[in-house]
C-alpha positions in Angstrom: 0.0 0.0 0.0 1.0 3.4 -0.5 2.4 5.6 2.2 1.2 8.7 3.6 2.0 11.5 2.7 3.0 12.4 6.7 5.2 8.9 6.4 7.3 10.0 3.2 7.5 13.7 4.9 9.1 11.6 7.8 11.5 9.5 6.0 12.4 13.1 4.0 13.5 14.1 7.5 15.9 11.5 7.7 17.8 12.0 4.6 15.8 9.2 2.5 15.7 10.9 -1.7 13.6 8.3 -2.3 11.1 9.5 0.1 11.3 12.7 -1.4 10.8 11.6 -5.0 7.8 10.3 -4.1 6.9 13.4 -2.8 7.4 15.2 -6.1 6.0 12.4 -7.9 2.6 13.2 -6.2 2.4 16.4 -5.7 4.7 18.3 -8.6 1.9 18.6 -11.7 -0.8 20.5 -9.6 2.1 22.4 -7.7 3.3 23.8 -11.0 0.4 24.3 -12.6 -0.6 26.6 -9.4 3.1 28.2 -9.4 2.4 29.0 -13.3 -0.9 30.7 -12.5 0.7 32.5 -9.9 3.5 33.9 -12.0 2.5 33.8 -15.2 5.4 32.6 -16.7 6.5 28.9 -17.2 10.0 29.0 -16.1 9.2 31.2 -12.9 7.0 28.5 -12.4 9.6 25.5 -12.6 11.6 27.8 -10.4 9.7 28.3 -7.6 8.5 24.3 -7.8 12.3 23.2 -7.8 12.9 25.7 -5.1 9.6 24.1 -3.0 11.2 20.6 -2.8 14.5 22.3 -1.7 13.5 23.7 1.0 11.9 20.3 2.0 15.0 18.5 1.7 17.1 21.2 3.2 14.8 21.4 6.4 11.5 22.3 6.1 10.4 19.2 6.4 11.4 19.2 9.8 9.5 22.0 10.7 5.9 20.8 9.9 3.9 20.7 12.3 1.0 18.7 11.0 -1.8 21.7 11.1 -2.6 20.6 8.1 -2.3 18.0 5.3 1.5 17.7 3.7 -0.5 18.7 0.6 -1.5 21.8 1.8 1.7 22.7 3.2 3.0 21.9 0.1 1.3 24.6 -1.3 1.7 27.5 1.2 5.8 26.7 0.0 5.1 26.8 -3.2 3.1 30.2 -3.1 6.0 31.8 -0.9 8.8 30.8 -3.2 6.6 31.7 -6.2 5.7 34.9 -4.6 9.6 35.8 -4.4 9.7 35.8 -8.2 6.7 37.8 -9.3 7.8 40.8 -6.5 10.1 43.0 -8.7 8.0 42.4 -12.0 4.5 42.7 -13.0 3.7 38.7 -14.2 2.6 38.7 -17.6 -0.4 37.2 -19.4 -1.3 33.5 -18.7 -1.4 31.2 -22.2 -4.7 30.5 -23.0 -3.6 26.4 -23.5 -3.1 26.4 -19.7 -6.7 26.8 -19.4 -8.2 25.0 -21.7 -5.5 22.0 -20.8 -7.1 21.9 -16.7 -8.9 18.5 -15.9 -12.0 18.1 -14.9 -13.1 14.9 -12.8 -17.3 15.7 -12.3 -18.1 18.8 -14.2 -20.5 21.0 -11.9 -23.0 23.5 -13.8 -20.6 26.0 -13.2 -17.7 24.0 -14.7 -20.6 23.1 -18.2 -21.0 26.5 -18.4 -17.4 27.5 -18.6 -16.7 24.6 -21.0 -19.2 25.7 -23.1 -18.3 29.2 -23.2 -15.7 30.3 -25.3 -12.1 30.1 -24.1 -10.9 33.4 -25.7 -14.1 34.8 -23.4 -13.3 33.1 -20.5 -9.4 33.7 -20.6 -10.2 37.4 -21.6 -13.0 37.4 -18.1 -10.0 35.5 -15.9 -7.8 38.0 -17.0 -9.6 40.8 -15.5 -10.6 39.5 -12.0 -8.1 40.8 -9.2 -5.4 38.5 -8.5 -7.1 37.1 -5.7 -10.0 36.5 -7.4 -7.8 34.3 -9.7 -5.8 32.5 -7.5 -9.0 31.1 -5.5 -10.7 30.2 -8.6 -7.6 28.5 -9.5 -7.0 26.8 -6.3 -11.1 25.5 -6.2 -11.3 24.1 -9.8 -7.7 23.2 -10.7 -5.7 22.2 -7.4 -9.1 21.0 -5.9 -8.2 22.6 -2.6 -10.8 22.3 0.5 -11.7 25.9 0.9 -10.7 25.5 4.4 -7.3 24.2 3.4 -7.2 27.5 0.5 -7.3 29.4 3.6 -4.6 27.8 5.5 -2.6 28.3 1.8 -3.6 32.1 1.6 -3.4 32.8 5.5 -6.6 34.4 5.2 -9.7 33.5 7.2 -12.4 30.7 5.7 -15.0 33.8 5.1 -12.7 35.8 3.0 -12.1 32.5 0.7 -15.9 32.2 0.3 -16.4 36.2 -0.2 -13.8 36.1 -3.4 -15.0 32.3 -4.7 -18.2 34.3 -4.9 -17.3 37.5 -6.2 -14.8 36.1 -9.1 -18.0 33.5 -10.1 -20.3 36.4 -10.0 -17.8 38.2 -12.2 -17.1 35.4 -14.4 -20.7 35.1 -15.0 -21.3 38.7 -15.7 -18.2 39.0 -18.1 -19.3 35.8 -20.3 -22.0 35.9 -22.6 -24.8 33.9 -21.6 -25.9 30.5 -22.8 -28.6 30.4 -25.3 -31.9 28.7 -24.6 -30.9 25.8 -26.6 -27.2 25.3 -25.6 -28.7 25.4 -21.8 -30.6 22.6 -22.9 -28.7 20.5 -23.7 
């Protein structure tokens, strides 16, 4: 059987690579897509994700203190040494293939409705929600974060992560044009 992630995170602690493979193995594909959305830029992106599983190995590991899961911890690193990239220079647009290439497990009426819309519309509508807007949305649908865990992530309280998931859907809806009679039939 597989071990936890908690396990690996100890063996990572005690010098074992292997441990820590495993770790990237896991966790890497979300982690970058979330470090790309956060700068905007591919190799910023594979920066701050090497620079996550660094730290591990050189020590953070040690330091967790199990207030959440090692996934969401994961995370909160990643968004710090992401962060550290995008400070001196304003990130620039996000490739529209990064969007359209997000899986999906169950598709929710929200997620048909942004499917069916068009993707120029919808990356054109992301583009102009505030940053914060954008990272929730991205940390809900493509991460698949609890939104308690996004809050632990963001260091923000619960009720600010369910104010912007409903402002940026709100906003979303209003910038996309809306479904004909017949394709909301469907």
């Amino acid at each position: 059987m597989d071990e936890s992630d908690e396990a690996l995170l100890r063996r990572v602690v005690g010098g074992d690579e292997q441990a820590l493979e495993l770790l990237y193995a896991r966790h890497a594909a979300v982690l970058l897509r979330y470090a790309v959305q956060l700068t905007r830029d591919r190799g910023l992106a594979e920066e701050a994700l090497q620079d996550t599983f660094v730290a591990v190995w050189q020590g953070a590991a040690a330091r967790f203190a199990g207030g959440s899961t090692v996934r969401t911890w994961l995370f909160g690193i990643c968004r710090r040494q992401a962060a550290k990239r995008i400070r001196s220079s304003p990130p620039p647009a996000l490739p529209l293939d990064a969007a359209a290439s997000v899986p999906s497990a169950l598709a929710t009426p929200d997620e048909v409705a942004l499917a069916r819309a068009d993707v120029t519309a919808v990356g054109a509508a992301m583009a102009r929600l505030p940053a914060g807007h954008r990272e929730v949305l991205h940390l809900v649908f493509a991460a698949e974060l609890p939104l308690a865990e996004i809050a632990t992530v963001l260091d923000i309280p619960l009720g600010t992560v369910k104010s912007r998931l409903f402002n940026a859907r709100a906003a979303l809806a209003r910038a996309l044009p809306q479904l004909t009679a017949k394709e909301a039939g469907r």
